[in-house]
Every structure is written in structure tokens, then in C-alpha cells.
C-alpha positions as CSV (number, residue, x, y, z in Angstrom):
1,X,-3.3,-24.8,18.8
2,X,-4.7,-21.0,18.8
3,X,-2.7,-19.2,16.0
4,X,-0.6,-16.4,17.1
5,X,0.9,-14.3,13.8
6,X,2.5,-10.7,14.0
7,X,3.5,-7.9,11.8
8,X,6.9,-6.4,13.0
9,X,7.1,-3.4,11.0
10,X,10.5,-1.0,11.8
11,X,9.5,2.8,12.2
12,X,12.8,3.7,10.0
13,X,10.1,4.7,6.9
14,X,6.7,4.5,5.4
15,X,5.1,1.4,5.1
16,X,5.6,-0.1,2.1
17,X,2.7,-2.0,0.1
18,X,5.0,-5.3,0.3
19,X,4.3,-4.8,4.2
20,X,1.0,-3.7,3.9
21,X,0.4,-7.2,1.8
22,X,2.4,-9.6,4.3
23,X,0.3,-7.5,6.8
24,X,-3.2,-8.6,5.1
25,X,-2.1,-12.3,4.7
26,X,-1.0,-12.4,8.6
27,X,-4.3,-10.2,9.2
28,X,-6.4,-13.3,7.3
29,X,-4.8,-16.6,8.7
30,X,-5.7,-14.9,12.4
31,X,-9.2,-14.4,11.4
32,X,-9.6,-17.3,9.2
33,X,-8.2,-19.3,12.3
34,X,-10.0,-17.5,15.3
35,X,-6.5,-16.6,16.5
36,X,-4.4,-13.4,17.1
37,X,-2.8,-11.0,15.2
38,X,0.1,-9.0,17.0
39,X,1.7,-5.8,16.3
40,X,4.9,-5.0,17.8
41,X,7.7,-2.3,16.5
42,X,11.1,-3.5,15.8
43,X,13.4,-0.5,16.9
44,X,16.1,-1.4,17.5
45,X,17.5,1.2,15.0
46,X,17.4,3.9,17.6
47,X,19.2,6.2,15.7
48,X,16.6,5.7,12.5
49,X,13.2,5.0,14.2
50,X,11.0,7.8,14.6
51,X,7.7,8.6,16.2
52,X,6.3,10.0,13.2
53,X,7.1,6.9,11.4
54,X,5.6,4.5,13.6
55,X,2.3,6.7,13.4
56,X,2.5,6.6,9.7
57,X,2.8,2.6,9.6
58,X,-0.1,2.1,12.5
59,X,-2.4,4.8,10.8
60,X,-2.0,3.4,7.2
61,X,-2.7,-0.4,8.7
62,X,-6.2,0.8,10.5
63,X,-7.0,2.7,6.9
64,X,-6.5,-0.5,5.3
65,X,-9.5,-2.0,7.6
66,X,-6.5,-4.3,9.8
67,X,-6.8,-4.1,13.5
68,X,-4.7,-5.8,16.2
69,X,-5.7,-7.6,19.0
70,X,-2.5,-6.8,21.1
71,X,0.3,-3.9,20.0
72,X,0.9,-0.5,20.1
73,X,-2.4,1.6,21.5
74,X,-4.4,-1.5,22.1
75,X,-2.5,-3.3,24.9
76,X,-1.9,-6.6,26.4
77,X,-0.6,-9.3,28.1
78,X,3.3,-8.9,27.6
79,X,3.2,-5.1,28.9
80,X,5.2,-3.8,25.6
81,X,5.0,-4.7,22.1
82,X,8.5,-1.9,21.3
83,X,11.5,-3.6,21.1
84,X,13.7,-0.7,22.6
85,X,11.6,-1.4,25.4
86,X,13.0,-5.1,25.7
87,X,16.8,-4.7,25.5
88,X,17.2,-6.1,29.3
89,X,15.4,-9.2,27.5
90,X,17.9,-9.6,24.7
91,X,21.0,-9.4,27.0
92,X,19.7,-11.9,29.2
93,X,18.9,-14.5,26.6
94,X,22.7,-13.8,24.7
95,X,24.2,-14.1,28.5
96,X,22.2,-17.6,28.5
97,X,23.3,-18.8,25.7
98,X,26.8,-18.1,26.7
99,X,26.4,-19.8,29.9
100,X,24.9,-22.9,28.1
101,X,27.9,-23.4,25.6
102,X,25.4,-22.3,22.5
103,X,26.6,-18.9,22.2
104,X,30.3,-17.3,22.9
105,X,31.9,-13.9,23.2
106,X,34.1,-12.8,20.0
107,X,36.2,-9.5,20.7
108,X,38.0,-9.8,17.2
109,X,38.0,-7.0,14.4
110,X,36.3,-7.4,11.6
111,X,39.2,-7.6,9.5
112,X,40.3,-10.4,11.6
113,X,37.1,-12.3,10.9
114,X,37.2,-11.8,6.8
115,X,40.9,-13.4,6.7
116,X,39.5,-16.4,8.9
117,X,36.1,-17.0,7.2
118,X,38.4,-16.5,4.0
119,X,40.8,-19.0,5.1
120,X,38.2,-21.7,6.1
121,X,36.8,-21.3,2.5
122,X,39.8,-21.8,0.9
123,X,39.7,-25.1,3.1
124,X,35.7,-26.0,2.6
125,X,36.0,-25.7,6.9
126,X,32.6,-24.1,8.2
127,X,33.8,-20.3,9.4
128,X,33.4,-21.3,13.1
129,X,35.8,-23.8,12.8
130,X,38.4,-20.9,13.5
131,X,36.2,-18.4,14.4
132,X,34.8,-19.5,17.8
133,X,36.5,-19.0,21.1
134,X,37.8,-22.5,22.4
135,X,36.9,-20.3,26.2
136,X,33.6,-19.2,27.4
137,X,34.9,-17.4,30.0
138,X,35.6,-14.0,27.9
139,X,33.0,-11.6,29.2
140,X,33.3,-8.9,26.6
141,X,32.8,-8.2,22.6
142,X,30.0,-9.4,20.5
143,X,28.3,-12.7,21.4
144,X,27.7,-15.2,18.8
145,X,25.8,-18.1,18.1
146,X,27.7,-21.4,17.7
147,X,26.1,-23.2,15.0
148,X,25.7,-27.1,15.4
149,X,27.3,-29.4,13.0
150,X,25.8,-32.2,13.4
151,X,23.2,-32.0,10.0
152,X,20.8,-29.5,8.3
153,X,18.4,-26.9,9.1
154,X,15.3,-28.6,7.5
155,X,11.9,-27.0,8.0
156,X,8.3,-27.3,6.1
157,X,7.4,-23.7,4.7
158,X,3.6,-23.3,3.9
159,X,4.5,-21.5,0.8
160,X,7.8,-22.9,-0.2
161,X,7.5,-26.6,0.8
162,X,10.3,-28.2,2.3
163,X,13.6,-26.1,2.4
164,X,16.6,-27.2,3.6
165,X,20.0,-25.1,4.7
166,X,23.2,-26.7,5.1
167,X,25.2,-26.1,8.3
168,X,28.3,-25.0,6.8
169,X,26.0,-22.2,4.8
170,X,25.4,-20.8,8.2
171,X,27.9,-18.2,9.7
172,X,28.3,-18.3,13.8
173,X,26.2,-15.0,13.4
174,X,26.1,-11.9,16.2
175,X,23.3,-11.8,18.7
176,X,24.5,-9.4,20.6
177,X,26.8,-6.1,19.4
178,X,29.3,-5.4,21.9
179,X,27.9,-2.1,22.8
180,X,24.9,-4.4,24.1
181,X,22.4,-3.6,21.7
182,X,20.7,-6.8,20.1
183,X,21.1,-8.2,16.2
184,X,18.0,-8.2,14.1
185,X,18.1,-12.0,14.9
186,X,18.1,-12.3,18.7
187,X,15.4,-9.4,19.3
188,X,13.3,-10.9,16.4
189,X,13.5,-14.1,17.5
190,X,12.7,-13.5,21.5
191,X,9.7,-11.5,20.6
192,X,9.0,-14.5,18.8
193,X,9.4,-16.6,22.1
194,X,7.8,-14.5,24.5
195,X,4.9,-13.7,22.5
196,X,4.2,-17.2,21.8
197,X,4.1,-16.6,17.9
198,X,3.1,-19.6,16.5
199,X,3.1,-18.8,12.9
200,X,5.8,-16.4,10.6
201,X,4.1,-15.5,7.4
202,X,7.0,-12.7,6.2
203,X,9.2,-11.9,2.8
204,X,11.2,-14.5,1.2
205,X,13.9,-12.2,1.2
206,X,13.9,-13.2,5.0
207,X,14.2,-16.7,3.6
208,X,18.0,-16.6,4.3
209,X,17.5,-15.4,8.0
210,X,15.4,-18.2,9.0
211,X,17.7,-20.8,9.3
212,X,19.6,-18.4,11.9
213,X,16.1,-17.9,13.8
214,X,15.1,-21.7,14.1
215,X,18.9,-22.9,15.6
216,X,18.8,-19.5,17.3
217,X,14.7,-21.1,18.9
218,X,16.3,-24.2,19.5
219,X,19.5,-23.1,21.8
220,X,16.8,-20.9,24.0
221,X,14.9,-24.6,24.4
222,X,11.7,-24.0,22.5
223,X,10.3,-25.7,19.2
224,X,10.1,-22.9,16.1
225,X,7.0,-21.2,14.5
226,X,5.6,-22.4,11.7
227,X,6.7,-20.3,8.5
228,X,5.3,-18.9,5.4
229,X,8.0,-17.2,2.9
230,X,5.8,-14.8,0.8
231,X,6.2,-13.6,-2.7
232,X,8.2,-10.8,-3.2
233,X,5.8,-8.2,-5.2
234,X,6.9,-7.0,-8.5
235,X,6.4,-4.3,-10.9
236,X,5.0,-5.1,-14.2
237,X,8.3,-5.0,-16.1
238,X,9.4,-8.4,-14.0
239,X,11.7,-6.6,-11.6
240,X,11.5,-6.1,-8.0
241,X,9.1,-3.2,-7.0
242,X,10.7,0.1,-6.2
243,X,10.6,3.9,-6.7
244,X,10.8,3.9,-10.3
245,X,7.5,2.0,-10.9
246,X,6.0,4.6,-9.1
247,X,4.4,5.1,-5.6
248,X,5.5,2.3,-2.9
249,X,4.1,3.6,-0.1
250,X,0.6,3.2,1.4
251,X,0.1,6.1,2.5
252,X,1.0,7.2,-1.3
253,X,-1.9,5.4,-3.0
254,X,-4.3,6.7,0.5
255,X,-3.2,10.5,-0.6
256,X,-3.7,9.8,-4.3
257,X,-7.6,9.0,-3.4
258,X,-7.6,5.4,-3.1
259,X,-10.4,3.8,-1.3
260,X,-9.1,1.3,1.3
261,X,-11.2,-1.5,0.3
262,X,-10.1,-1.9,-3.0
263,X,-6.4,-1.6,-1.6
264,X,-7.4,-4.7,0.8
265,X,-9.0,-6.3,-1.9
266,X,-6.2,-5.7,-4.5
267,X,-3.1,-6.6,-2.2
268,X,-5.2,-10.3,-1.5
269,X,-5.2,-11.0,-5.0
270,X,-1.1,-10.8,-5.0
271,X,-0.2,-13.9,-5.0
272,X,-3.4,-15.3,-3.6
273,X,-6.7,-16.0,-5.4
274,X,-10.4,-16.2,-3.5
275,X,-11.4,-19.2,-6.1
276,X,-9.5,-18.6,-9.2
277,X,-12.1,-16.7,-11.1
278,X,-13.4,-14.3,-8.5
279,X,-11.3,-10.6,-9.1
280,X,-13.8,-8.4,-6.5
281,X,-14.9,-9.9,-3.4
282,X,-14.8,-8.6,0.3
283,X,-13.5,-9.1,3.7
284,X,-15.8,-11.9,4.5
285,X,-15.5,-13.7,2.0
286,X,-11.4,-13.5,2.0
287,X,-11.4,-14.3,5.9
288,X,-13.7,-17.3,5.1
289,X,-11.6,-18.7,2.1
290,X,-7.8,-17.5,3.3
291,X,-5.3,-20.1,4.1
292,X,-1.9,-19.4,3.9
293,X,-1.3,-22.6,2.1
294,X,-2.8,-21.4,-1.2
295,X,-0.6,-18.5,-1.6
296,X,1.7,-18.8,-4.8
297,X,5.2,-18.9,-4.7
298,X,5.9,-17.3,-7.8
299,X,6.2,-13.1,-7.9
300,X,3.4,-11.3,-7.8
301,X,3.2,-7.9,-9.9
302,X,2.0,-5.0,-8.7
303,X,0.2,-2.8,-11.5
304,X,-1.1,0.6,-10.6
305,X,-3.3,0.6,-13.6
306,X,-5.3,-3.0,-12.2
307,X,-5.6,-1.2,-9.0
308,X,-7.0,2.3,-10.3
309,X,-9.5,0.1,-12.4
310,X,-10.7,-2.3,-9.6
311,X,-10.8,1.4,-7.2
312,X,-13.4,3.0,-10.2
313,X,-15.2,-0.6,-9.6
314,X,-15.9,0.0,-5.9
315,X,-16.3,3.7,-6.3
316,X,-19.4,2.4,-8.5
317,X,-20.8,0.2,-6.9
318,X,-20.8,2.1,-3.7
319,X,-23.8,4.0,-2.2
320,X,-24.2,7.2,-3.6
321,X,-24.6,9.0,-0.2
322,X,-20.9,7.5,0.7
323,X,-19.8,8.5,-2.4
324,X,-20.7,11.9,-1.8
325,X,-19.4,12.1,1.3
326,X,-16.2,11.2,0.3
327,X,-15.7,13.4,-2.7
328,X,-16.8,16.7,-0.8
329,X,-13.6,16.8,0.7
330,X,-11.5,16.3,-2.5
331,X,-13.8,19.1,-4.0
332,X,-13.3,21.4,-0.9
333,X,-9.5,20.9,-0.9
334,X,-9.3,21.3,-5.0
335,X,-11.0,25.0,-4.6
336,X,-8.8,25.8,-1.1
337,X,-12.6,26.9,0.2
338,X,-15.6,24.9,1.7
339,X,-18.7,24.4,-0.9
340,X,-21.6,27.2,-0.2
341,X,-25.3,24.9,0.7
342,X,-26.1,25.9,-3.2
343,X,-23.1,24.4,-4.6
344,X,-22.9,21.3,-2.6
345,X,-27.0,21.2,-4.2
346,X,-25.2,22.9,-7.7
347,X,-23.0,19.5,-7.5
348,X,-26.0,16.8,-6.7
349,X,-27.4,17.6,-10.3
350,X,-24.6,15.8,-11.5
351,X,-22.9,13.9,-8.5
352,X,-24.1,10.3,-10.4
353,X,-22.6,11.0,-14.0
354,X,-19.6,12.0,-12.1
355,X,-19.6,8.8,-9.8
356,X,-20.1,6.5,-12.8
357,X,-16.8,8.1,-14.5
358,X,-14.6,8.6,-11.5
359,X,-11.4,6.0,-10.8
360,X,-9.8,8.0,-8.2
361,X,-11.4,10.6,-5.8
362,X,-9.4,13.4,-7.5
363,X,-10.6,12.6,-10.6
364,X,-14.4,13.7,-9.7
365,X,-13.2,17.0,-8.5
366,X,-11.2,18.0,-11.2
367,X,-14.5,17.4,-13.3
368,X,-16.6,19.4,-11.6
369,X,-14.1,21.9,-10.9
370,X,-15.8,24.9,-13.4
371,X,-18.7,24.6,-11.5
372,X,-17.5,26.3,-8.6
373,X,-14.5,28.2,-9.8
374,X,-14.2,30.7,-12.8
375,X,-11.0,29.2,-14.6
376,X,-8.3,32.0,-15.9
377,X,-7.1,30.1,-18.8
378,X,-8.3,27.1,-21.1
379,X,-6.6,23.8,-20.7
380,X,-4.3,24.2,-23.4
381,X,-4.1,20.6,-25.0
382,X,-8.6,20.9,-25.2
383,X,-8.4,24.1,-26.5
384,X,-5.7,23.3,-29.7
385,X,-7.3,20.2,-30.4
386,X,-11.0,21.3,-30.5
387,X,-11.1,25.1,-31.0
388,X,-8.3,26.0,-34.0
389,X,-10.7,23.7,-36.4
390,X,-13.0,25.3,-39.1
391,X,-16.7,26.0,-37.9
392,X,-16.0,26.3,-34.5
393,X,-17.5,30.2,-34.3
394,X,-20.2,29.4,-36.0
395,X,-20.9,26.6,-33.6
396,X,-20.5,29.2,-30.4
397,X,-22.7,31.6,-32.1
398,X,-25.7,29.2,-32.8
399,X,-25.8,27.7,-29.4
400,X,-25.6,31.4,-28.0
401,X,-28.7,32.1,-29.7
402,X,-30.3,28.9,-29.1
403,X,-29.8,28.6,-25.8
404,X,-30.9,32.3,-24.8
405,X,-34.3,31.2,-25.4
406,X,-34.4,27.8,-23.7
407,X,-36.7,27.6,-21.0
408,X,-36.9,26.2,-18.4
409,X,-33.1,25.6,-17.7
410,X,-32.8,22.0,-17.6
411,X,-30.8,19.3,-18.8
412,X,-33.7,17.9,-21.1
413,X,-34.6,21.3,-22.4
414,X,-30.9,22.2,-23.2
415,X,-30.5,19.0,-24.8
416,X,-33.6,19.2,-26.9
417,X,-31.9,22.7,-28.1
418,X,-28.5,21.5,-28.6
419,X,-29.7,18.3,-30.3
420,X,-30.9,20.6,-33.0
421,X,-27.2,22.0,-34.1
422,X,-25.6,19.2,-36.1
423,X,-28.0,19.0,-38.3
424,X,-29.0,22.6,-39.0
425,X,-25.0,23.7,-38.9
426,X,-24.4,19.9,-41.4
427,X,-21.7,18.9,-38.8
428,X,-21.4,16.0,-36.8
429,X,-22.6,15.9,-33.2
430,X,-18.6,15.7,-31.7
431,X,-17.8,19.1,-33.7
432,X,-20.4,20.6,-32.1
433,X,-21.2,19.5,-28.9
434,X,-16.8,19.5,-27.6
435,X,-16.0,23.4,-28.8
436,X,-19.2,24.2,-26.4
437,X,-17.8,22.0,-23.7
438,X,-14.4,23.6,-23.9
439,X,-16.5,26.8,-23.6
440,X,-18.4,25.9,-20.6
441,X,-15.9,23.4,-18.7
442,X,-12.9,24.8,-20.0
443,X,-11.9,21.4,-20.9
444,X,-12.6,18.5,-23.0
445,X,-13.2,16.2,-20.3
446,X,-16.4,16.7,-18.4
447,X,-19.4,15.2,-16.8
448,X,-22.3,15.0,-19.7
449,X,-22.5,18.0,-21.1
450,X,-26.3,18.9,-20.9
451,X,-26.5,18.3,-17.3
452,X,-23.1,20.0,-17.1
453,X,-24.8,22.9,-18.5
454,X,-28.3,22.7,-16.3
455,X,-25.9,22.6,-13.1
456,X,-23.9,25.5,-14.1
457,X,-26.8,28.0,-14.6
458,X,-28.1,29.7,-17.6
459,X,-25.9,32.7,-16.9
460,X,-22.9,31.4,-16.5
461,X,-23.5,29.3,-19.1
462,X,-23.8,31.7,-21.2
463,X,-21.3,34.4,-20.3
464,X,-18.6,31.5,-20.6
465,X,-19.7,31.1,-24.5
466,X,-19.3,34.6,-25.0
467,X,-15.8,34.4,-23.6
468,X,-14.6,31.6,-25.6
469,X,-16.1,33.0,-28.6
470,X,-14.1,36.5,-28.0
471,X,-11.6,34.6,-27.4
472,X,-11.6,32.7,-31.3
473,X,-11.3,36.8,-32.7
């Protein structure tokens, strides 16, 4: 059987990095298997789905290194892969149902349908006992799905193992609203169909809908997909990831100067492991190892912190002409101004050092900021914590003088002169070297300082000492 999986994302909102992981795991088993992943957009919500959402989700899925095979700009067999294309679809599957005795029409408030399902409680009576229709002839109201009584709803979940629903847990649910737009249920569930989706690999906080969706398969005459209830993802305080544990978006983490491949290689490790030991590996290696039954049932946490320090990781072990070519950008946008050919040269002095200490893209140009900008002001918290101690004019004053006479301007020549100042000035080496970085950088937090220096230029080297020292009194 060639595996069929799908991601049905609903253009109501960003894609969140719960999505973006069910995404990846779908993504996998298609590749691991040879087989074909689907997009298709479940808007049903017409008043809620936008255009500029549905870019948002299908642009932060290709950052994220996941293409389709059919979907939305690609193509394919079944014409459409929107679901507000497909609402003909829906009405003629409900109106099947109906005319097979599996589904009936229910005009009744809702009102009327809490005291019954109330009453049947009070009873232990499954709801439809009073709520169905004992006459299939009513052509108007919602259409619902009868739900058999005759034993449970047992299926084999990849993740989950066998899980097994109780008929009289199962409310005859709507299919089909009477204003003639489709349920959740009967759109997700035709796609299903008519795609010929032979796998589900979703939430488990879909786990209660399923039930619904395999008697739902049944009455239109076909056998159910195979499912796979995922791990809900989790912030690192145990509860369920939201807003307050920071950015849940994709496209968040993109802005904030993530690299996609340590997002791909992050979300795989949520609830799934390559071999139990191996944290970093790549897209290869996950396709050739994936399989959906190896992915844990217990939450999986989401920790910000794990992912900046497995992002640093890549950005380190990456080519140093990529990693150039992604941080000139970040520089560029930083200043509001594109870099002059002798500062892009200015910043290849000391593109490495900054590599080797850069988590996030931002990070790097915020430390090489001060070589293309004059700042107006210190950063306060550097300056109070370095420059209010005893000595530091002294130190300014020597590495004035010394460093007027270095020659040539280079990080091994500065160094040789700076390297003299602890010892003639009996301090140590930090209360020396961060009151001149504070001076040059306007920071205490820098690339190395030497090369810092060589990049800068002896002049503005220099005339930034004399400021900070005028500014000490």
C-alpha cells in the first residue's frame, strides 16, 4: 500500500510549532515510506480564514525544508486541495447518508437537544435514543450521524496502541449545519476519502474526534485510515504550550533569526529520537530512521533555551561563506543602511570570532554593531559595572598612549601592546582589558577585543578612548 499522509492546516492564524511538528512527522513517514505527503486547507471557517494566513502557514512549511507533492501551488490529481472549494462534496455525501438510513435531518433547537441528551443521562440511554427522527423524510435542519449500537469503536493507534470508545460516549453528532455548510467532521473526513489518505498522524487532542471520523468512514462504505495520535508539546513548566512560554508561532522563531534546520532538527526530537543518543543529525538520516511507531506517547516539552543552543550548534558548524551570507542581512537591517564594500571587508576581520559566539542571527549584529555605527550613549548596565571602579582612567590613559605608537595596526600588534598593561598598571587582565572594550564597543559584550580593535581602525580606535575617558571627568 503507497502511503498517503496530509497536513490540513486552517488559515484562521499562524502556524503554530505544534503544527509545524505534526507537519514534520507526516513529512517523514511519506519519505521514509516512498509515499505522498498532501497539503490541503481546511476553510471552512469562511468568516475567519484569510489569504494572508494561508501564505503565512505554506511559506513557514517550505522555510522549514517540507514540500508537498500535491496542495496548494503545486497541483494535482483531485483538481483542489481548499475545502471551500468542496462544499457541493460535503452536501452530497450528508444527503447520502440520509438516503441510506446512516444519517437524519434534526430541525430541533439547541435547547431542545440539552433537556433530551440531559434526560437520557439521567436514564444511562445513549442521547440518540430520543434524539433521532423516527422519519427520514424531513428534508430540512442539520443532518446528523446516527451512531450504531451494536458495540465499540476499537481501532490500533501507532502511538497510542489499542483505544477503544464506547457507543454510548458518542453523541449522533452534525455533519451538516442547516445553512448547508459542513461540520469539521464530514469535510475532514471526505477529504480523507477522496484523497485516498491512508494514514492520520494528527494531535491527541483530536483523539476524541476520531471515533466520530471512523463510524462517519464506515456509513460512506470505505475502511478508515490508519492513525497516529501525537504528543501534545509542552512548555517546560509541564503545562500545555501557549503564549505565556513565549513565541508559538513559526514564523516567530524564523523572525527571531532561527535557522530552519535546526528548527527541523529540534521539532524531530519532540517526542521522537533518531537512536536514543544522537541530539544533531539531519534530514537524511531522520527520513532513513523515522517511523511513526517510535514516537512517544508521553508530552514532549518545548524549551526555547535547547533550541537557541542546538541553532548556535548549526550556526558553527556551518560554512563560513553561508554564514556570512546570512548575517549581512541582519547587519544591514540593524544599521537601516546597506554595508559600504569596506565594511562588509571591515566585518571579514572578524566574521569567524563572531560566528563561533553567535546563537541567533541577531546576536552577531548586535556585536559588530560599533563597527559601522557611532553609538550616542553607552549601554548603561557595561558602563556602571565596569567604568565607576577605581583605576579605570588610568587604564584609558595608558592604552591611549600605548596604542598611538603601535604599528602596524593589527590584532597581534595591539595585543602585544595591550598585553603589556596589567602588569605595568599591577591590575589584573579583566580590569584592564573590559573599561577599553566599553570604550571601543560601547559595551561589555564584544567579539575579541584585539581583533575588535584591528577591524575598527586606529582612528576610531582611538578617538572612542578619548571620548570615554572625557566622559570619566
Amino acid at each position: 500500500m503507497s502511503v498517503r499522509v496530509r497536513m490540513a492546516p486552517s488559515p484562521t492564524g499562524v502556524l503554530h510549532v505544534g503544527t509545524a511538528r505534526a507537519a514534520l512527522f507526516n513529512w517523514l513517514y511519506a519519505r521514509h515510506h516512498g509515499g505522498v505527503f498532501i497539503v490541503r486547507i481546511d476553510d471552512t471557517d469562511l468568516e475567519r480564514s484569510t489569504k494572508e494566513y494561508e501564505d503565512e502557514i505554506l511559506d513557514s512549511i517550505l522555510w522549514l525544508g517540507l514540500d508537498w507533492d500535491e496542495g496548494p501551488r503545486v497541483g494535482g490529481p483531485h483538481g483542489t486541495y481548499r475545502q471551500s472549494d468542496r462544499f457541493d462534496r460535503y452536501r452530497e455525501v450528508a444527503r447520502s447518508l440520509v438516503e441510506s438510513g446512516a444519517a437524519y435531518f434534526d430541525d430541533r433547537s439547541a435547547e431542545e437537544l440539552e433537556e433530551l441528551r440531559q434526560k437520557a443521562q439521567s436514564e444511562g440511554k445513549h442521547p440518540g435514543h430520543y434524539i433521532r427522527r423516527p422519519d427520514q423524510e424531513r428534508t430540512e435542519g442539520a443532518i446528523r450521524l446516527s451512531i450504531p449500537q451494536d458495540g465499540p469503536v476499537v481501532f490500533d493507534d501507532l502511538v497510542r496502541g489499542r483505544v477503544s470508545f464506547e457507543p454510548q460516549d458518542i453523541d449522533d453528532f452534525v455533519i451538516l449545519r442547516s445553512d448547508g455548510t459542513p461540520t469539521y467532521h464530514l469535510a475532514s473526513t471526505t477529504d480523507d476519502v477522496d484523497y485516498g489518505i491512508t494514514h492520520v498522524a494528527r494531535g491527541e487532542d483530536l483523539l476524541p474526534s476520531t471515533p466520530k471520523h471512523i463510524l462517519l468512514t464506515r456509513a460512506m462504505g470505505h475502511t478508515e485510515p490508519v492513525y497516529a495520535h501525537l504528543p501534545l508539546l509542552f512548555g517546560t513548566d509541564g503545562r500545555k504550550l501557549s503564549k505565556r512560554h513565549g513565541a508559538t508561532a513559526l514564523s516567530e522563531y524564523r523572525e527571531a533569526g532561527f535557522l530552519p534546520e535546526a528548527m527541523f532538527n529540534y521539532l524531530a526530537n519532540l517526542g521522537w529520537s533518531l537512536d536514543g543518543e544522537t541530539t544533531i543529525f539531519t534530514k537524511e538520516q531522520a527520513i532513513a530512521a523515522f517511523d511513526l511507531a517510535n514516537v512517544s506517547k508521553n508530552p514532549a516539552a518545548f524549551d526555547p533555551e535547547k533550541l537557541a543552543w542546538m541553532n548556535g550548534e548549526y550556526i558553527r558548524a556551518m560554512a563560513p561563506e553561508r554564514f556570512d551570507e546570512l548575517i549581512r542581512p541582519w547587519i544591514e537591517k540593524d544599521l537601516g543602511r546597506e554595508l559600504e564594500p569596506d565594511e562588509w571587508d571591515r566585518f571579514g576581520m572578524v566574521s569567524p570570532l563572531v560566528q563561533e559566539r553567535t546563537r541567533l542571527l541577531p546576536e552577531a549584529a548586535e556585536q559588530v554593531r560599533f563597527l559601522f555605527a557611532d553609538f550616542e550613549s553607552y549601554d548603561r548596565a557595561s558602563w556602571d559595572k565596569v567604568m565607576t571602579k577605581d583605576g579605570v582612567a588610568g587604564v584609558l590613559d595608558r592604552a591611549i598612549e600605548g596604542l598611538e605608537a603601535v604599528d602596524p595596526w593589527d590584532a597581534v600588534h595591539i595585543e602585544e601592546e595591550m598585553r603589556k598593561l596589567p602588569a605595568e598598571l599591577e591590575m589584573g587582565a579583566a580590569k584592564v582589558f573590559q573599561p577599553v572594550r566599553v570604550a571601543v564597543t560601547g559595551t561589555s559584550v564584544s567579539p575579541p577585543l584585539f581583533e575588535s580593535m584591528a577591524a575598527l581602525g586606529r582612528d576610531r580606535t582611538l578617538e572612542r578612548l578619548r571620548r570615554a575617558r572625557r566622559e570619566l571627568g
